[in-house]
DRENVO-234415 format. One record per residue (C-alpha): residue number from 1; residue in three letters; x, y, z. Coordinates in Angstrom, 3 decimals, decimal comma. Layout:
<nodes>
NUM|ALA|X|Y|Z;
...
</nodes>
This chain:
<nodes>
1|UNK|-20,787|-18,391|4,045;
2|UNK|-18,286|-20,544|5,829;
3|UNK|-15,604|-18,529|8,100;
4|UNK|-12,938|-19,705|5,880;
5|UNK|-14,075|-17,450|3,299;
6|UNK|-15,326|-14,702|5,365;
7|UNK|-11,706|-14,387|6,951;
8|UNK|-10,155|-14,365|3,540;
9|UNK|-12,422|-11,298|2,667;
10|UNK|-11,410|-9,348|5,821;
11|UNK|-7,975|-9,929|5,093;
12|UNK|-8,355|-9,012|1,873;
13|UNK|-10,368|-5,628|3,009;
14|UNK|-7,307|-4,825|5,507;
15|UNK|-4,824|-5,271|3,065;
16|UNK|-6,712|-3,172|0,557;
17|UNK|-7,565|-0,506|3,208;
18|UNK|-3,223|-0,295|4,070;
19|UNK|-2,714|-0,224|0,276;
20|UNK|-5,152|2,819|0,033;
21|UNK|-3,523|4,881|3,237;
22|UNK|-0,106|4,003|3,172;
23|UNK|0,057|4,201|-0,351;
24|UNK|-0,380|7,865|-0,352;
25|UNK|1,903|8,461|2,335;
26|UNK|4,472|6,252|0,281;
27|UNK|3,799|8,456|-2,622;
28|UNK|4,154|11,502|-0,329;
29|UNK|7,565|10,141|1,166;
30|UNK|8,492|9,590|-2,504;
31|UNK|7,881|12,709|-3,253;
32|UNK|9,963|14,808|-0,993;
33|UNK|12,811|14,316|-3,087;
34|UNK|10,835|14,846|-6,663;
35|UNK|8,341|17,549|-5,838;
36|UNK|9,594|19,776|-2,792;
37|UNK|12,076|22,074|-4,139;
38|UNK|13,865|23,537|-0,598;
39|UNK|13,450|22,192|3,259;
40|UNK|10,231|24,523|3,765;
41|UNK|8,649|22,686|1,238;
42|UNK|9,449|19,002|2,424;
43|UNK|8,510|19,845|5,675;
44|UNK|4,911|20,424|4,159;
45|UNK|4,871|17,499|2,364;
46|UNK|5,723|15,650|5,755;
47|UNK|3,277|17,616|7,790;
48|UNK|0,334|16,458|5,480;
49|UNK|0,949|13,024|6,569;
50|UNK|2,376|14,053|10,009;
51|UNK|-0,459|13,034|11,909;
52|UNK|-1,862|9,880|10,087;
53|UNK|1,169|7,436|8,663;
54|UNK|1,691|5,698|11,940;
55|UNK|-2,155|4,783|12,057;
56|UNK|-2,235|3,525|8,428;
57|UNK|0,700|1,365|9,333;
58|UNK|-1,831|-0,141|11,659;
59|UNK|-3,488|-2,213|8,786;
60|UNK|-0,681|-3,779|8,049;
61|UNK|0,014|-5,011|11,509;
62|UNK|-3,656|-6,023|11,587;
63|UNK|-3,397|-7,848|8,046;
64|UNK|-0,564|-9,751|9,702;
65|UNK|-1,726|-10,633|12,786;
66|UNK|-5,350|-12,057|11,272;
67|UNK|-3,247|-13,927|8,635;
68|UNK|-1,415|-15,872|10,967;
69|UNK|-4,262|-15,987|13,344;
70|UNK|-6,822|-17,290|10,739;
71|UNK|-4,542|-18,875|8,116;
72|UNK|-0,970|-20,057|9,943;
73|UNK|-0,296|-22,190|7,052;
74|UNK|-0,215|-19,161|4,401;
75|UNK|1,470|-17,351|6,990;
76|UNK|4,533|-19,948|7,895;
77|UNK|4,851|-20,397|3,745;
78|UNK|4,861|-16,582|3,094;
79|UNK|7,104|-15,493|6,017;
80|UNK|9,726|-17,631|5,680;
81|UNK|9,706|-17,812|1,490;
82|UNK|10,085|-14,334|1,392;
83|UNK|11,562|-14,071|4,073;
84|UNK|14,450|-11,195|2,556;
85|UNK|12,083|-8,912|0,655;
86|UNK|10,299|-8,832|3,806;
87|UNK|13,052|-8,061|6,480;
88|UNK|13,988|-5,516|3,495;
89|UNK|10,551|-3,991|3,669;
90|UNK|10,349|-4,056|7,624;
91|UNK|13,227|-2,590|7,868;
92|UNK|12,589|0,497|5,706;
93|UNK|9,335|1,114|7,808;
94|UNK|10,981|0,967|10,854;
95|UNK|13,727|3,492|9,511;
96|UNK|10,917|5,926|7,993;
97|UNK|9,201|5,676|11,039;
98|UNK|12,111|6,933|13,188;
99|UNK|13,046|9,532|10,474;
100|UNK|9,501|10,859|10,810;
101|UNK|10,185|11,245|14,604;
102|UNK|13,874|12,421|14,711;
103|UNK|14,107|14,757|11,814;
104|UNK|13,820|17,811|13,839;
105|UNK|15,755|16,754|16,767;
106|UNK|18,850|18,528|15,877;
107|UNK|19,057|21,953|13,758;
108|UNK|21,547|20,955|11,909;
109|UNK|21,537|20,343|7,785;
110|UNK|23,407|17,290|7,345;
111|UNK|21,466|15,304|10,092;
112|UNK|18,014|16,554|8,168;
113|UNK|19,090|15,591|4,695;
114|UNK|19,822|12,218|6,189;
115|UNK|16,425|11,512|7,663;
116|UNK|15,108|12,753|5,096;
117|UNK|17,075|10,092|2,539;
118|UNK|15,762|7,389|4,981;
119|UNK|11,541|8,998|4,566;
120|UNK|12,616|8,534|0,502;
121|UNK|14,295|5,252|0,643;
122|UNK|11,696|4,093|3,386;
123|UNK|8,327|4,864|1,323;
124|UNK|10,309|3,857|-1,957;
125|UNK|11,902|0,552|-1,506;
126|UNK|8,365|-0,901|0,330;
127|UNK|6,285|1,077|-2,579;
128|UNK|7,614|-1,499|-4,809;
129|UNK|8,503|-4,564|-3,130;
130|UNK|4,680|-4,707|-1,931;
131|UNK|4,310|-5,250|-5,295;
132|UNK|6,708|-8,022|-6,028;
133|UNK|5,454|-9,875|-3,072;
134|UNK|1,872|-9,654|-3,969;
135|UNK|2,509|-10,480|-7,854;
136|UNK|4,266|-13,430|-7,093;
137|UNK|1,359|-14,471|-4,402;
138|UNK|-1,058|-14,449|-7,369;
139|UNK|1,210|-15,771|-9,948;
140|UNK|2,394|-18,731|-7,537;
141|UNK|5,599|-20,141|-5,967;
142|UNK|7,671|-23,142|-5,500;
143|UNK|5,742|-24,919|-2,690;
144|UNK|6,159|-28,634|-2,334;
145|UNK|4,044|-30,931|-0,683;
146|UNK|4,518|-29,981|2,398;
147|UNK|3,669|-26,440|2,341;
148|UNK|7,169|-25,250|2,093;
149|UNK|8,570|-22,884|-0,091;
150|UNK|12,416|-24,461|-1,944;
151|UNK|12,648|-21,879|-4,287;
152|UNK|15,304|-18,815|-3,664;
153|UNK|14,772|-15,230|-4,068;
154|UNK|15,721|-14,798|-7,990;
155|UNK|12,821|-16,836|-8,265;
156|UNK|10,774|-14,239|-6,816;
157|UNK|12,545|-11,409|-9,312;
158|UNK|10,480|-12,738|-12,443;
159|UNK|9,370|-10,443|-15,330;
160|UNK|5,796|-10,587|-14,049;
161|UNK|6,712|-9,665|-10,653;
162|UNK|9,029|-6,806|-11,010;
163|UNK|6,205|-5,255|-13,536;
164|UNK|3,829|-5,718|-10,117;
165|UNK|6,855|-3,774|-8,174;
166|UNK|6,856|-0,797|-10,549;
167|UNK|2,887|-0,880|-11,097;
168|UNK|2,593|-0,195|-6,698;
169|UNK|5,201|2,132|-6,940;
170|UNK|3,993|4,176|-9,656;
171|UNK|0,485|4,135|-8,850;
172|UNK|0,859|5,271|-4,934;
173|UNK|3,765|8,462|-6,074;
174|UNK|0,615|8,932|-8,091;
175|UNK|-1,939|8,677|-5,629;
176|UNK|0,492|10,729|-3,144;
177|UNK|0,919|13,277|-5,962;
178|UNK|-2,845|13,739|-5,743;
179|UNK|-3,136|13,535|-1,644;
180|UNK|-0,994|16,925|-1,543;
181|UNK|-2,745|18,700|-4,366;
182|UNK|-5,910|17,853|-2,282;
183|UNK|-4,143|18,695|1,294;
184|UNK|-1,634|21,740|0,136;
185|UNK|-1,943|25,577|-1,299;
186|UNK|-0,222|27,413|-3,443;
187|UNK|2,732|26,761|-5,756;
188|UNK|3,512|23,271|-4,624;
189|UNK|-0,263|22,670|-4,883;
190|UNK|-0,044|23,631|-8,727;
191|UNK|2,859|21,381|-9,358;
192|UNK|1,965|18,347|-7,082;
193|UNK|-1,653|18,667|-9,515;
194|UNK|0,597|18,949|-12,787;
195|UNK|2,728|16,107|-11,617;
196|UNK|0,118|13,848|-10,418;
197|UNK|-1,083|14,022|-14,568;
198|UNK|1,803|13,245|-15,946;
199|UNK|2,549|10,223|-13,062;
200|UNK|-1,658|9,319|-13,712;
201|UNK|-0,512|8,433|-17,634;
202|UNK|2,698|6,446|-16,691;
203|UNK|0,549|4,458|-14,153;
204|UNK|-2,092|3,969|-16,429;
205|UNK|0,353|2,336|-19,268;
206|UNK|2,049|0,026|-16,365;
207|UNK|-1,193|-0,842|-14,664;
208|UNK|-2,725|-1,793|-17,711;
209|UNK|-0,156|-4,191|-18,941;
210|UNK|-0,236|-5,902|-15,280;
211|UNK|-3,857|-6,388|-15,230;
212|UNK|-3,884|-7,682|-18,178;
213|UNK|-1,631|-10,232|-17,938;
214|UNK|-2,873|-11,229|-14,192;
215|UNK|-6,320|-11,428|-16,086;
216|UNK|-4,873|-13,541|-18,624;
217|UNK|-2,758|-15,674|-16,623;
218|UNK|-5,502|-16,544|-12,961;
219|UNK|-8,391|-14,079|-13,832;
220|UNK|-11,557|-15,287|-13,541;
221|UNK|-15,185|-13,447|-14,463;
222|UNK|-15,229|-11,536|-10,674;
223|UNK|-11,494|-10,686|-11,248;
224|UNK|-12,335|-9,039|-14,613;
225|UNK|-15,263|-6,857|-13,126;
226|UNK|-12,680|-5,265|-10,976;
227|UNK|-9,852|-4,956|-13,596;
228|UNK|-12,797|-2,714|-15,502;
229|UNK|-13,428|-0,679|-12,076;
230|UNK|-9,526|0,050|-11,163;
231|UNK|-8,979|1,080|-15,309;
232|UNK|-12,497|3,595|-15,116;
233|UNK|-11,853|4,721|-12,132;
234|UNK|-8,149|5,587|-12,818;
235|UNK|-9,349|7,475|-16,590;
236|UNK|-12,020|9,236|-14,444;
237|UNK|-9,016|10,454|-11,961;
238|UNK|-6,932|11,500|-14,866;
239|UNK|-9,868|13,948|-16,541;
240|UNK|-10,910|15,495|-12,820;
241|UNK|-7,327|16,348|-12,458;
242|UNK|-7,450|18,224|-15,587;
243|UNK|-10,338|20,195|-14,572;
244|UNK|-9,373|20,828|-10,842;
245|UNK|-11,614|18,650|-8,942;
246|UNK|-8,865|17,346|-6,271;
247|UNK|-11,582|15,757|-3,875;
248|UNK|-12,632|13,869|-6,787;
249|UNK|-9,261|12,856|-8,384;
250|UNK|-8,408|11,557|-4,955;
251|UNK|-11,402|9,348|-4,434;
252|UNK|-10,910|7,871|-7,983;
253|UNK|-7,212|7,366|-7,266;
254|UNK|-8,351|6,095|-4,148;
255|UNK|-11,202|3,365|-6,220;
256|UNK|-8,146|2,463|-8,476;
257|UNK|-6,105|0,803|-5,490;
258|UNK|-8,906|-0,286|-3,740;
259|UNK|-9,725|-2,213|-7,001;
260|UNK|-6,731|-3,618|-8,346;
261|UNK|-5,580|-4,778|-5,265;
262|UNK|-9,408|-6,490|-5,048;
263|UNK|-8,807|-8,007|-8,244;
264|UNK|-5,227|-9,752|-7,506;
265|UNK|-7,154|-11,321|-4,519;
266|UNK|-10,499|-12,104|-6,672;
267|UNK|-7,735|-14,229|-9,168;
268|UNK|-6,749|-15,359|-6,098;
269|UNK|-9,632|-17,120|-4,304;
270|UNK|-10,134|-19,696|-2,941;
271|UNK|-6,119|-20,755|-3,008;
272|UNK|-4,260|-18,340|-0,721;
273|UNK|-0,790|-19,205|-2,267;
274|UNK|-0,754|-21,192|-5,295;
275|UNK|2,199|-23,578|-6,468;
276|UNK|3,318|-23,650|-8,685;
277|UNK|5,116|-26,918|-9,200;
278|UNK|1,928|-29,220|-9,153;
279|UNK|-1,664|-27,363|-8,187;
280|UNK|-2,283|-30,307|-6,019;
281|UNK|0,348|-28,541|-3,436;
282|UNK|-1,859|-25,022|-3,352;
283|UNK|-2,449|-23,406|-0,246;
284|UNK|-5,977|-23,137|0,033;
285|UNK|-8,596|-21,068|2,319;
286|UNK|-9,390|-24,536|3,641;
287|UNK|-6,031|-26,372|3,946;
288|UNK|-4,444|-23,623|5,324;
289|UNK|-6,957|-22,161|7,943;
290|UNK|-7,246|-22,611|11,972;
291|UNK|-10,144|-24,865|13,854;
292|UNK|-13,183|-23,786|13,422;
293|UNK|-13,386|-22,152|17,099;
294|UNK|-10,733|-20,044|16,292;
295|UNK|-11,730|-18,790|13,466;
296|UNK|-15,672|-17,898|15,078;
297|UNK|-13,711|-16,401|18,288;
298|UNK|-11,490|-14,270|15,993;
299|UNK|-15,126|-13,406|14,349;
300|UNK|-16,785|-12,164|17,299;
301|UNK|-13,399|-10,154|18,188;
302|UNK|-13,327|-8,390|14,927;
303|UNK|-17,319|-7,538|14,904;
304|UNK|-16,617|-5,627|18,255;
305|UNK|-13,422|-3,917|17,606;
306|UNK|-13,379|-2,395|13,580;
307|UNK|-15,905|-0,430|14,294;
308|UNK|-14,322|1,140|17,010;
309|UNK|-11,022|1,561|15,062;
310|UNK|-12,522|3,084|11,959;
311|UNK|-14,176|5,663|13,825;
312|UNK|-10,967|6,387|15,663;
313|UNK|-8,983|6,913|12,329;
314|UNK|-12,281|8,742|10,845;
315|UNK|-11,847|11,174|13,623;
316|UNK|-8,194|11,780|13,347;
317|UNK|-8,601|12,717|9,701;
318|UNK|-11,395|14,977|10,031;
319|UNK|-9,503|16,704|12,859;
320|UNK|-6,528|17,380|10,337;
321|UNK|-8,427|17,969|6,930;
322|UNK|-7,183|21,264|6,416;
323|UNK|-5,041|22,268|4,010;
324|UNK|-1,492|23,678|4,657;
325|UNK|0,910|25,468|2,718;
326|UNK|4,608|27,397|3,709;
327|UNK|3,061|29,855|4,973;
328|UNK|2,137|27,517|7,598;
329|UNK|5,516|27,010|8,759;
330|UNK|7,532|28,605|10,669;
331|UNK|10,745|30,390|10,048;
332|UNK|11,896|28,834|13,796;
333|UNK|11,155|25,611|13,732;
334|UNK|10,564|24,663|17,968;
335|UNK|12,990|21,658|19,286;
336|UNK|11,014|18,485|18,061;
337|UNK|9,119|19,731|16,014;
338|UNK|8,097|19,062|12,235;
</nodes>
């Protein structure tokens, strides 16, 4: 297998491993304002993620970094045609971020509703421009001969694209909605299962309609295989969740993302970003890649390293797989703290 390809699959694996993580813990951020019903409560939904979102985030920084490592030509095209939606979506994460951190600075009401507007609007507004971005990746862009993108951002807010933007924002409040049934007790346990259900169906109708028309439109036999996967896996999650199997509904909630982001990069291959004013001006896994050494140096780099990191983030989730509930938190809440 040449290195061309093999880099496309581990950026494809990093950007389906930050869709799985972060997009519970968008789904959980989400859900502070639909779910929790008084502060005791969102403080539990921002305890379950407490002590993972900033490694998740770490995929993403990873994904970018190997992209314009392996492929700068996908990476100069992408970064500067979408340029807004993704100063928009860095922005939010860096707000959420510092919300996470400053929440409980001050014991004051006003300045915790505030940060806690920026954890909604920070795992909302990236939830669904993800999305957008990715849709219009697979569905192709105005890039001319010489690898530039000259078309303007209401280009980039097609039909096809917003339905992308609501399918990743749907799908990970869903796949939150599960995380805290599986991570919480109690009442808010009860209704984070209930709502996950009810979010499961929407996502279902939404996700459907996508993959279908990505199939349609750039699918390809591979592609299809994991359309099948990510619509099985997400019926499966919707009947445990009736029955109460939480560990279950999670890892099929989990298989859904993992496939349908799989499939939008299956449709993909072997262009990286198609144009879509002549085909002859596609980024490809071969026009747009580094030398050779690079790419064998970047190899040897990654072989070494992702083990390490996995077992790192392994650890840090086994250390904090218990569940917690408001009975967990305390009345006083210590300066700093969650």
């Amino acid at each position: 297998m040449e290195l061309t390809t093999v880099w496309f699959i581990l950026i494809a694996v990093l950007w389906v491993g930050y869709f799985f993580l972060e997009g519970f813990d968008f789904g959980v951020g989400i859900l502070t304002k639909g779910l929790a019903r008084n502060e005791t409560e969102r403080r539990v939904l921002i305890n379950t993620i407490g002590p993972v979102w900033d490694g998740n985030e770490v995929w993403l920084i990873t994904a970018g970094g190997a992209t314009f490592a392996a492929f700068p030509e996908w990476y100069a095209t992408l970064f500067s045609g979408f340029y807004l939606p993704l100063l928009i979506i860095l922005v939010a994460l860096i707000l959420r971020g510092v919300a996470f951190e400053y929440r409980a600075k001050r014991d004051d009401a006003k300045w915790k509703r505030n940060w806690e507007n920026a954890i909604f609007w920070g795992s909302l507004v990236p939830a669904f421009l993800w999305g957008v971005a990715f849709a219009n990746i697979v569905r192709g862009v105005k890039i001319d001969a010489d690898k530039e993108y000259v078309g303007n951002l209401l280009d980039l807010l097609n039909p096809y694209a917003l339905l992308g933007g609501l399918v990743t924002l749907v799908l990970f409040t869903f796949h939150g909605a599960v995380f805290v049934g599986l991570k919480t007790v109690g009442d808010i346990r009860e209704r984070a299962n209930a709502l996950a259900f009810k979010l499961g169906l929407a996502t279902a109708v939404l996700a459907l309609a996508f993959l279908i028309w990505t199939q349609a439109d750039s699918g390809n036999g591979k592609s299809l295989v994991a359309m099948v996967i990510a619509v099985a896996a997400l019926l499966a999650a919707l009947a445990l969740n009736r029955i109460g199997r939480e560990g279950w509904t999670f890892a099929m909630s989990g298989v859904t993302v993992i496939a349908a982001v799989a499939m939008l990069f299956l449709a993909l291959f072997p262009d990286v970003m198609p144009s879509s004013i002549d085909s002859a001006y596609n980024l490809t896994t071969t026009n747009a890649a580094s030398t050779p050494y690079t790419l064998k140096i970047m190899t040897w780099v990654a072989a070494i390293m992702t083990p390490v990191v996995l077992c790192y983030q392994g650890w840090t989730y086994w250390v904090f797989r218990k569940r917690i509930g408001t009975k967990n938190i305390p009345t006083t809440v210590p300066h700093g703290a969650g």
